[in-house]
Each structure stands twice: as C-alpha cells, then as structure tokens.
C-alpha positions as CSV (number, residue, x, y, z in Angstrom):
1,X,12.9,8.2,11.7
2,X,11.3,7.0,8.3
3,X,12.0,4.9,6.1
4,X,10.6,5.9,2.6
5,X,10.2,4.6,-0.9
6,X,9.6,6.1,-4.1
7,X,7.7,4.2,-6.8
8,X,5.8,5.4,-9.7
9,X,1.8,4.7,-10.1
10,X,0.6,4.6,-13.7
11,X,-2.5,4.1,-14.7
12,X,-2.9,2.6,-17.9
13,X,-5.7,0.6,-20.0
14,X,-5.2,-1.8,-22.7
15,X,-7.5,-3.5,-25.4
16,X,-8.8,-7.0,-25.1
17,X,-11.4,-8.7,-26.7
18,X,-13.2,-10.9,-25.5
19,X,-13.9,-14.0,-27.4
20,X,-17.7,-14.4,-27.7
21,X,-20.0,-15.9,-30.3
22,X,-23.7,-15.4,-31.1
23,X,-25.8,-14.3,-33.5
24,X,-26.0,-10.7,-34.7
25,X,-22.8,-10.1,-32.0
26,X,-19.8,-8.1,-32.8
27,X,-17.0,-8.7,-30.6
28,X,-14.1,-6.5,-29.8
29,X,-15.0,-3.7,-32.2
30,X,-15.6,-0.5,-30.0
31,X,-12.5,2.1,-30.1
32,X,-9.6,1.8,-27.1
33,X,-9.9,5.1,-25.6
34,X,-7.9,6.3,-23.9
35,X,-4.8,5.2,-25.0
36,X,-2.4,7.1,-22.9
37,X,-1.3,6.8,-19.2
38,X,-4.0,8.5,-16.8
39,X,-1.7,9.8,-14.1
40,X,1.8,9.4,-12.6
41,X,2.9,10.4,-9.1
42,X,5.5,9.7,-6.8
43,X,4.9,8.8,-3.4
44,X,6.1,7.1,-0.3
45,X,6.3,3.7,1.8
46,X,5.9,3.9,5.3
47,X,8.0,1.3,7.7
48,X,7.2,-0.4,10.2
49,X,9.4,-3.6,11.4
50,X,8.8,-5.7,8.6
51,X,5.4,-5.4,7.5
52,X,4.9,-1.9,5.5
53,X,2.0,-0.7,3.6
54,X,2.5,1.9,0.2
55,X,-0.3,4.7,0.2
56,X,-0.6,6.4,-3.4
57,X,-1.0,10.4,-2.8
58,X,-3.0,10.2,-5.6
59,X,-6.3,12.2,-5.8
60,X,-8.8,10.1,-4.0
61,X,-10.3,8.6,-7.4
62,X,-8.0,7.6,-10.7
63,X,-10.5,8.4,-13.5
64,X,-10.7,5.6,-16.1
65,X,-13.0,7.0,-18.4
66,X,-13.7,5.4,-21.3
67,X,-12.5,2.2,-21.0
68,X,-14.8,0.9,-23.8
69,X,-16.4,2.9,-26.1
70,X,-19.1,1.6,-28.1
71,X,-20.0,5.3,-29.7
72,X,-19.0,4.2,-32.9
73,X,-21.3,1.3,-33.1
74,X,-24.7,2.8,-31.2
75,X,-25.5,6.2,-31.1
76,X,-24.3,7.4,-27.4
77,X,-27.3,7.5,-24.8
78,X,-29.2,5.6,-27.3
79,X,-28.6,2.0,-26.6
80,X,-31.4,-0.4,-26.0
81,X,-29.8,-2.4,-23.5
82,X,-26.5,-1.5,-21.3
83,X,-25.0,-4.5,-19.1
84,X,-21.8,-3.9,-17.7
85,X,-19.3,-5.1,-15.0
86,X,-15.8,-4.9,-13.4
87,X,-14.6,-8.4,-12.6
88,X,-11.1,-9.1,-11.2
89,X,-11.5,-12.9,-12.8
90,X,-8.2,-13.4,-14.9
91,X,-6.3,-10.1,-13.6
92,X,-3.7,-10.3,-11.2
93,X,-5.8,-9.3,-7.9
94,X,-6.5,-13.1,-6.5
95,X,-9.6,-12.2,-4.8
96,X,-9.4,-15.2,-2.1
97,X,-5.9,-14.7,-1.0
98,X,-6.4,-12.0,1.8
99,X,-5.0,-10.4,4.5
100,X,-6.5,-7.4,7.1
101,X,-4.2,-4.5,7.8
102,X,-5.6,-1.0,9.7
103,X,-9.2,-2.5,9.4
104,X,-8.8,-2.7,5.5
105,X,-9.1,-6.2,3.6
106,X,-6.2,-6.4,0.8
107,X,-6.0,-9.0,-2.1
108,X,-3.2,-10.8,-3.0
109,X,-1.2,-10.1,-6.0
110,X,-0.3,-13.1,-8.3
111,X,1.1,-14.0,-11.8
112,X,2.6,-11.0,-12.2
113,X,6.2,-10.5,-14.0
114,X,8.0,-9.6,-10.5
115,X,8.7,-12.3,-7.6
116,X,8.7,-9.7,-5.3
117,X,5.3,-8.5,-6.0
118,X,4.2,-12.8,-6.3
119,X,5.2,-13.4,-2.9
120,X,4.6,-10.1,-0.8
121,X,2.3,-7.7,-2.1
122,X,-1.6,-7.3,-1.3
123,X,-3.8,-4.6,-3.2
124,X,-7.2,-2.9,-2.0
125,X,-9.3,-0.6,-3.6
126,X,-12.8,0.4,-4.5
127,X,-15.2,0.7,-7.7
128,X,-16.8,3.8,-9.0
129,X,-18.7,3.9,-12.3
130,X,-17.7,7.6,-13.9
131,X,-21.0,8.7,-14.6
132,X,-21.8,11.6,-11.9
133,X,-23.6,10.9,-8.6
134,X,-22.7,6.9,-8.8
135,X,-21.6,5.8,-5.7
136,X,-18.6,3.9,-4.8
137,X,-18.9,0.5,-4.0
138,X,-16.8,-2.4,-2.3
139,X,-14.7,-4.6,-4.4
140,X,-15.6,-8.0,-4.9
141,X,-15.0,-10.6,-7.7
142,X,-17.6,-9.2,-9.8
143,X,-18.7,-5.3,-9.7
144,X,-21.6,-5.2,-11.8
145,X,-22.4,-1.1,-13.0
146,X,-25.6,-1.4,-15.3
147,X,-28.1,-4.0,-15.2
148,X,-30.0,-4.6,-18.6
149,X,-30.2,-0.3,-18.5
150,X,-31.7,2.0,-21.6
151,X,-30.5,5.1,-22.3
152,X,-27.2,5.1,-20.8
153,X,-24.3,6.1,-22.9
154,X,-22.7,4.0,-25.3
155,X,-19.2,4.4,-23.2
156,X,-18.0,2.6,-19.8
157,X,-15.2,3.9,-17.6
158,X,-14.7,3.3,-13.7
159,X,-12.6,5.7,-11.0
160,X,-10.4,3.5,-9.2
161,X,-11.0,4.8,-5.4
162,X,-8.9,4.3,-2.5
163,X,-5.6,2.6,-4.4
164,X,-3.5,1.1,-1.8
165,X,-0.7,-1.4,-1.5
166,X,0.5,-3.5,1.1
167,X,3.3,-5.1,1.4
168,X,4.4,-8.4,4.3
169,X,8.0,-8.2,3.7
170,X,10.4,-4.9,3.3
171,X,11.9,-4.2,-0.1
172,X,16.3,-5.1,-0.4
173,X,16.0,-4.2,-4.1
174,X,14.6,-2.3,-6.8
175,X,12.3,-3.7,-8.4
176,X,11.9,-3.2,-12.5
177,X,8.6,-1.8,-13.8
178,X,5.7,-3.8,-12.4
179,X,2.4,-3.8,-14.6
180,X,-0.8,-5.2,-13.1
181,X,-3.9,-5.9,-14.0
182,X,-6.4,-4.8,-11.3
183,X,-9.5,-6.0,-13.3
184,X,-11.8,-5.6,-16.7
185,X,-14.4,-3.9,-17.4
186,X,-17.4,-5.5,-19.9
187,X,-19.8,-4.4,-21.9
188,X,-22.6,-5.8,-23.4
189,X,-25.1,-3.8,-25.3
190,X,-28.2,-4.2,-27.7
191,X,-29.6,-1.7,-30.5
192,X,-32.3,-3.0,-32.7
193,X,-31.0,-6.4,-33.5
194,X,-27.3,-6.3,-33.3
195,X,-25.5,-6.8,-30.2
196,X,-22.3,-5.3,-29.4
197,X,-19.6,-6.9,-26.7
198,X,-16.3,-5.6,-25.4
199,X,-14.2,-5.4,-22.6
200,X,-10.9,-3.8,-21.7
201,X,-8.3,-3.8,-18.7
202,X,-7.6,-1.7,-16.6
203,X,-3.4,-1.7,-15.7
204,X,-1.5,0.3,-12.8
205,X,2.5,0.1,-13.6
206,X,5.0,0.6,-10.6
207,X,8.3,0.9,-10.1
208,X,10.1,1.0,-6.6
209,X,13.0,1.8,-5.0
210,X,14.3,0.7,-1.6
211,X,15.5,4.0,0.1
212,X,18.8,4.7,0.7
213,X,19.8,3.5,3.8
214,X,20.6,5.7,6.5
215,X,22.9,4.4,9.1
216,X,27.0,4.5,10.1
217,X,29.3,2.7,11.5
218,X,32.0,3.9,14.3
219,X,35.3,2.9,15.2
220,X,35.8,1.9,18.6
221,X,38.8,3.5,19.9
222,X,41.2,2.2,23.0
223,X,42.3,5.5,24.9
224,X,45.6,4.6,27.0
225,X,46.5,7.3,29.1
226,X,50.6,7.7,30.0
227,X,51.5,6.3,33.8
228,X,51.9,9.4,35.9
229,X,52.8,9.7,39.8
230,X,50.2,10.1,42.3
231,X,52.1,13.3,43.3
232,X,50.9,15.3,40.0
233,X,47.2,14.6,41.6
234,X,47.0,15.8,45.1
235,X,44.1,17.8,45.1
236,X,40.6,18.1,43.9
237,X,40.3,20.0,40.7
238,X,44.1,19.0,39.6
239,X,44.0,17.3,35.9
240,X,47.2,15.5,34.6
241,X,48.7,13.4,32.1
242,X,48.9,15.9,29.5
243,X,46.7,15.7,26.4
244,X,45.8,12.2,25.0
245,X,44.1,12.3,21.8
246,X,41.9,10.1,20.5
247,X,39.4,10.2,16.9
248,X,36.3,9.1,16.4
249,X,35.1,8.5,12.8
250,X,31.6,8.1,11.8
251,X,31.0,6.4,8.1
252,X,27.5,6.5,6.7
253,X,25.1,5.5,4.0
254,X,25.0,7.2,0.6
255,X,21.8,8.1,2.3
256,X,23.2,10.5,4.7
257,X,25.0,12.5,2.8
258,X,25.0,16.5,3.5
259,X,23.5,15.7,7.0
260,X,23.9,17.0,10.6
261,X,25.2,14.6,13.2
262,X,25.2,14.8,16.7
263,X,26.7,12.9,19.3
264,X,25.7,11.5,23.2
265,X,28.6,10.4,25.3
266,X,27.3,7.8,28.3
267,X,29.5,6.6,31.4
268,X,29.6,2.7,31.4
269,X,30.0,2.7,34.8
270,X,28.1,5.0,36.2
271,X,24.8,5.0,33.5
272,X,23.5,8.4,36.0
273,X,26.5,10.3,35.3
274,X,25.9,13.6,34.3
275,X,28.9,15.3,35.1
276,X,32.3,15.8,32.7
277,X,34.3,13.0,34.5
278,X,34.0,9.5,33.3
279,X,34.0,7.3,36.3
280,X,36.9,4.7,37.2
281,X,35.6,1.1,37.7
282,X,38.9,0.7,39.9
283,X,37.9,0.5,43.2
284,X,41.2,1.1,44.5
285,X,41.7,4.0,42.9
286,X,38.0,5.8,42.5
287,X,39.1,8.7,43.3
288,X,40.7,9.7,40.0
289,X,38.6,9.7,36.6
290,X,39.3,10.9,33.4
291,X,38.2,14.2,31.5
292,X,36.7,14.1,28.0
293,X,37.5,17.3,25.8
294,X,36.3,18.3,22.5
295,X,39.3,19.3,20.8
296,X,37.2,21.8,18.4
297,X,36.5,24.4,21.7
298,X,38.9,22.5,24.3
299,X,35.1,21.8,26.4
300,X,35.2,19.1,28.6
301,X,32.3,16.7,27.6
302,X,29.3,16.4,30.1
303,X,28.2,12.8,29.8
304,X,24.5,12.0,28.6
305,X,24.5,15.2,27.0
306,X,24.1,15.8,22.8
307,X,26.6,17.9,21.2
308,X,27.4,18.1,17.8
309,X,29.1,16.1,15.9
310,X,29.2,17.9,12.6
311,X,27.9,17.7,9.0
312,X,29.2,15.0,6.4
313,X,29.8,15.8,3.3
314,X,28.8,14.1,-0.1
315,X,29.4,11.6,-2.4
316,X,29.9,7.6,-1.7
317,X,30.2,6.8,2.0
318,X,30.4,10.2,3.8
319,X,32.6,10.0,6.9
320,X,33.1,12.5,8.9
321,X,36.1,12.3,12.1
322,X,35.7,14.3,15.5
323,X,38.6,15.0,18.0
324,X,38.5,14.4,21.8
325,X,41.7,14.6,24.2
326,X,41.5,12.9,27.6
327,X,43.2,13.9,30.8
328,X,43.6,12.5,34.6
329,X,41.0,14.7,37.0
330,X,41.5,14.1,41.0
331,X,38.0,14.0,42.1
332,X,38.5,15.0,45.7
333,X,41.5,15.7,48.5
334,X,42.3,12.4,49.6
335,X,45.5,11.4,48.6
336,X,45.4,9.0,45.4
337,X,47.1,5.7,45.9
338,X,49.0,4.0,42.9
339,X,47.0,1.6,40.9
340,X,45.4,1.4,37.4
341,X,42.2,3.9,36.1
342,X,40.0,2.1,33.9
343,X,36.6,4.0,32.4
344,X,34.8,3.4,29.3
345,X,32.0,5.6,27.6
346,X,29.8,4.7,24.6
347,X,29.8,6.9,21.8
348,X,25.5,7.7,20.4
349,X,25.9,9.2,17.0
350,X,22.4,10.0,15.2
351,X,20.7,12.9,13.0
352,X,17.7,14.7,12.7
C-alpha cells in the first residue's frame, strides 16, 4: 500500500538582468517572453521507509522557449555572434551538495523560502537547447548552448528534461508554495558594433501535501464468558454458555473514508489454527475452547481466515463497529473437569 503526495509543478521564468558594462553593450533590454506559467500537473510521491523520491508525470521535456529574446534588438537568424549558457551559479540547485538514488546523481536544494525543502530535498535534471535536433546533455554548473555561433536566432530557450525530485526525509506537513530557481540562461550576442547581453531564470513552483494517512485504531476487548457446570458439556460438538457478545470498533484516518475493511482473526495459542475454535491455554481443561460467531450471519469464525469487516462511512474519523458472540465448544468426549478456559485471538483489520 502507497503512500502518495500531491504537489503542483509550475514552470515559470522571470526577468533578470544582468549587471554588465562595456562599450557599445546594452544590458537587460531583450523582451521577457514568455510571461506565463509553462505547465501545471499534479502528480505523486512514492514511499519508501523514510527516504522517497517525487517523479513529475510531466511530458518528458518542459519547453522553455524563449527565455530571452533578443528579436527586438538584432534581426532573428541574423546575429553576428551567438554565445549562450545555462548555469546553475546563484540559483537554488547547489551543484556540490549531492546524493545518488536509483543510479541518478541529485543536487541539493538551498536558500530557498521553505526549511523543508533547505534541509531535505535534492533535484536532478537535464539540459536541452529548443532548437530541433539538439541533443540533451548532462547537467553540470555551467551548460554552455552556442559557442561564438552566426546565424542562429536572436532567441534562447532550453527544455528542462528529466525533472525529478528527491527527498531524504518524509513530509508531516504541507508545505506552502515553493519557488525555485533551477538555473539561468545567458546571452551574449554581437551585430555590427553593438553588443547585446541578457539573461533570465528559469523557476519551477511546488506545492505539497502530505497524504492523508490511512490507518485505525482498535479497541481491545476482554470477553468473560458466564461459569457454567461441566455437565452442560459432555460431549463433542455440545456448545454452552449462551451467547456472549462482544464489539469490535475500528476508527480510521480521514484517509479512509468510504473504504472496505476486512478482518483476519489469529489463535494466540495455537498460531496454526485453522479451525472455528479458539484454543484454551489451560492445560487442565484443553479440552473445551471457545466459538467465535459473526453476529451479522450467526457463522462461526474460522481462524486465519479474512472476512469482511464492512465499509466505513465518511466524514472526520470513520469508525465503523462489528459484532461477534462467543460460546463454550467441548472439543471431544472426555468428560471436562472444572477449571478456568482462557484463549485470546488478535484481531487484523486492513483494506484494499
């Protein structure tokens, strides 16, 4: 059974300039675009005992296109000199922190607005620049995309491949809106004399949710049976004692709400018991056990087999009660001798 947690992935970019100097250089002047969030998706945590790792179900590659566009300085395809580069310097991907999970090589988070994120979260994910046929390459402090190029377009975006969190402790907590930085992308490019440079960030927000847990609780019932002569059980077969009722109440998690249960009763004593008498530890007095009954069809319960236990219903705290009765059962012809009958069974509730 898995535990699972919802967060939402967007993909966002954000103007910065970059504060440069030099002759004949404009800095920060090509257009923001886009502007917008890229995509949003909902997705899942998978758990393991403490150390989980968050897959997006994303499309293989986020498109980032357009990250800076220098088309309104230099006509597009017609720049005399295209550098550019994806660095994760400054974001909030520390690129020596690391740890290895499944074969993959994560990066540790840091500076971010959430503690949670500070102290346990790892990223990993390749570069793509957006043009068609460019391959995807390995992430590493600095991706460079164009090297002192001509003819390339006056634009630079990158496809974020392969997203993937990881995270070394589980989550208790929601955590409020998350935006990091994964890295930026710059751009330095030349036509005739002027020289044009700009960069821009590129931002994934998340949000997540610890699932709702999914376990209960049951009482733990002591079943005492009336005293009864050793006359009333004389041969095999015979039960006695009348009906003794008993209850056994499950209470669950918000997260179980509307859910099937079903229920395994075990013999303490007797761990191989598959029969429907629960076996006396008395010595003295093995001959007599008790019978289990579900009051629901008045079946006596066979021991280390599931039954149901029934559905709970909604709301806060479902809890949902099931009836048993419990009888005297003379396990054979010899004559029972007067003593106590002691038997215990453990209750397995679970769902599917």
């Amino acid at each position: 059974m898995l535990k699972k947690y919802g967060f939402t992935l967007l993909f966002t970019v954000l103007g910065m300039a970059l504060g440069q100097h030099a002759f004949a250089t404009d800095n920060g002047v090509c257009t923001s675009n886009p502007t917008q969030p890229l995509a949003t998706n909902t997705s899942s945590i998978t758990n393991s005992t403490s150390n989980w790792t968050l897959v997006t179900n994303f499309a293989t590659s986020i498109a980032a296109y357009s990250l800076v566009n220098c088309s309104n300085k230099i006509t597009d395809n017609f720049p005399d000199r295209k550098t550019t580069s994806f660095t994760t310097v400054g974001s909030n991907v520390n690129f020596d922190q690391t740890i290895t999970y499944a074969g993959s090589t994560y990066y540790k988070i840091v500076n971010s607005s959430s503690p949670y994120f500070n102290q346990y979260a790892y990223v990993t994910f390749q570069i793509q620049d957006t043009k068609s046929g460019k391959p995807v390459v390995a992430l590493a402090k600095t991706v460079s995309l164009y090297n002192n190029a001509t003819g390339e377009s006056a634009t630079q975006g990158v496809n974020i491949v392969n997203l993937k969190f990881y995270f070394t402790s589980g989550l208790t907590e929601s955590t409020p809106a998350v935006q990091l930085d994964l890295g930026k992308v710059t751009v330095d490019m030349t036509e005739g004399s002027n020289r044009y440079i700009d960069s821009q960030s590129g931002f994934v927000q998340l949000t997540l949710n610890p699932e709702n847990t999914k376990t209960c609780s049951l009482n733990n019932p002591i079943v005492t049976l009336p005293t009864i002569a050793t006359s009333a059980l004389a041969t095999a077969g015979t039960e006695a004692g009348g009906k003794t009722p008993f209850s056994i109440t499950a209470t669950c998690s918000n997260g179980l709400a509307n859910t099937l249960l079903y229920f395994t009763m075990s013999d303490n004593t007797n761990v191989a018991n598959s029969t429907n008498v629960l076996s006396n530890s008395n010595a003295a007095t093995s001959n007599v056990g008790i019978r289990v009954y579900d009051v629901s069809n008045n079946s006596a319960i066979n021991y280390g087999t599931e039954y149901s236990f029934g559905r709970l219903g909604t709301g806060s705290n479902p809890a949902l009660t099931k009836n048993f009765y419990a009888k005297y059962y003379k396990k054979d012809n010899v004559a029972a001798i007067a003593g106590s009958v002691n038997a215990q069974a453990t209750v397995m509730v679970n769902y599917k």
